[in-house]
C-alpha positions in Angstrom: 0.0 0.0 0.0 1.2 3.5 -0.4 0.8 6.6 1.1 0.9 9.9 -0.6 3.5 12.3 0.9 1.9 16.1 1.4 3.5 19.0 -0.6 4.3 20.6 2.8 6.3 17.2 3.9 8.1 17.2 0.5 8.9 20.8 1.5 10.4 19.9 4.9 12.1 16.0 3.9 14.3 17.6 1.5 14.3 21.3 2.2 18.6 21.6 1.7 18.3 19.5 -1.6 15.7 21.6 -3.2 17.2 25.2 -1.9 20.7 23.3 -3.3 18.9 22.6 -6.6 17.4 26.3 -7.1 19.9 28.6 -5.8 22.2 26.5 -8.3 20.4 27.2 -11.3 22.8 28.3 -13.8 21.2 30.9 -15.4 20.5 32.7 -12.5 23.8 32.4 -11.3 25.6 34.0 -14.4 23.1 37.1 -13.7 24.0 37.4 -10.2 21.0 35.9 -8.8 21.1 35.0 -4.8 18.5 32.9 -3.5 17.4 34.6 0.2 14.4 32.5 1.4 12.6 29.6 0.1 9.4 28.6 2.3 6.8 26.7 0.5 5.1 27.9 -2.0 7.1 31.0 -1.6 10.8 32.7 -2.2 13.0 35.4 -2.0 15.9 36.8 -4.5 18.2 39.4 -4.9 20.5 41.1 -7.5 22.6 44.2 -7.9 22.7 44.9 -11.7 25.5 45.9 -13.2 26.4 48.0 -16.2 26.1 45.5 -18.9 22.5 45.2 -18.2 21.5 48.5 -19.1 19.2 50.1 -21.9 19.6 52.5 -24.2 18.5 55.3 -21.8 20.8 53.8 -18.9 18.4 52.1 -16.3 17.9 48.5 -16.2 16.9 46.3 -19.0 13.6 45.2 -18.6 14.7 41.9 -19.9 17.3 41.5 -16.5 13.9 42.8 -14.1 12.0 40.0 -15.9 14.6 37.4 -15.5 14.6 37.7 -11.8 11.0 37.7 -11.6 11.1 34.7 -13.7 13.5 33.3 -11.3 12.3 33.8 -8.1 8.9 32.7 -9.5 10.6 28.9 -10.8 11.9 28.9 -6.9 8.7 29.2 -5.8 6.5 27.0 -7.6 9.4 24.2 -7.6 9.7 24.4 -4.4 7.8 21.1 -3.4 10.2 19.3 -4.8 7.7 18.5 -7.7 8.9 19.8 -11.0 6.5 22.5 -12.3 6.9 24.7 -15.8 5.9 27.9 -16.6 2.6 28.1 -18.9 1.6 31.6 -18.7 2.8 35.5 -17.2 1.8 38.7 -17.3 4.7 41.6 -16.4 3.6 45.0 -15.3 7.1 47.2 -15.4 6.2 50.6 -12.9 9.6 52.4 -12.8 13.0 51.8 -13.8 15.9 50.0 -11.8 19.2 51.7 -11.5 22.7 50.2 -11.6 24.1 49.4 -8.7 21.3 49.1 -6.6 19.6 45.7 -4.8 16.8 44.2 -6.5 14.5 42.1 -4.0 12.1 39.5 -5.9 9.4 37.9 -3.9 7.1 35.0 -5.1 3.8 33.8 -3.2 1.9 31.4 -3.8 -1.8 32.4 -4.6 -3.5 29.2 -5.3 -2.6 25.8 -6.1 -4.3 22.4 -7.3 -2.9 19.1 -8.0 -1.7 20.2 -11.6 -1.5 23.9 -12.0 -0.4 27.0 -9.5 -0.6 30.9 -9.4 1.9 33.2 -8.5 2.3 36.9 -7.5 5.3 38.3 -8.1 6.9 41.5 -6.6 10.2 43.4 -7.4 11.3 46.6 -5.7 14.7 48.5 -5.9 15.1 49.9 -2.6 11.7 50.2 -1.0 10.1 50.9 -4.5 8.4 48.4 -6.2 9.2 48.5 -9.8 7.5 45.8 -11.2 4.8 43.0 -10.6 3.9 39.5 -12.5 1.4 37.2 -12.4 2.0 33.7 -13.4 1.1 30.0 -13.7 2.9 26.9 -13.7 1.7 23.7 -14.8 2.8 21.0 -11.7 4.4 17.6 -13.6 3.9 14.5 -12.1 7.4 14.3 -11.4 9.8 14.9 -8.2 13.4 16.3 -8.8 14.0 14.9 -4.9 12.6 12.1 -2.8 9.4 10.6 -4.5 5.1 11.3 -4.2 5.3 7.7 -3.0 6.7 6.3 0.2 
């Protein structure tokens, strides 16, 4: 007989593995993305652009805001353990980032269900929130640690 293991109890078996797994995300890394916090269902990043990702008119490329949205969203959603994809965001960009300064991503889980999730996403430089996303991810049957079953 078996016995399906909560998403909360995922969370806690293999907490260090799936933190390991996130925060070593290549991509992120080459960006200078830092993983902060992982809870379930949410996360925390930071950044300090630099001045390769600029725009044309000097603040940061919307492209770099989106990436660590994207990111800290992925951290979020995966953070079960259970593999989950992006289907679907929406990015609202408010006011521009500026080199130099700490960009803080948080993800939080809005609702979930056995195969898809919603996310709200916050950015801020500073204390000012530059930019918001919402998103969806599309929760595989699949584990990247442990297993459903035990």
């Amino acid at each position: 007989m078996s016995v399906k293991v909560s998403d909360q109890t995922t969370h806690e078996m293999y907490y260090d593995k799936i933190f390991q797994t996130m925060e070593n995300e290549p991509y992120a890394r080459m960006l200078g993305i830092k993983l902060i916090e992982l809870g379930p269902g949410s996360a925390i990043a930071e950044m300090v652009p630099n001045e390769n990702m600029v725009n044309a008119h000097g603040t940061v490329h919307g492209g770099i805001i989106f990436s660590l949205a994207d990111y800290v969203f992925a951290a979020a959603s995966n953070s079960y353990g259970r593999t989950a994809v992006g289907v679907n965001n929406n990015v609202n960009f408010m006011s521009a980032g500026k080199v130099g300064q700490t960009l803080t991503a948080t993800a939080k889980e809005i609702k979930k269900t056995n195969r898809l999730a919603w996310f709200s996403i916050h950015v801020y430089s500073s204390e000012e929130l530059i930019a918001t996303m919402e998103a969806m991810v599309y929760r595989m049957n699949q584990h990247f640690v442990g297993s459903e079953e035990s």
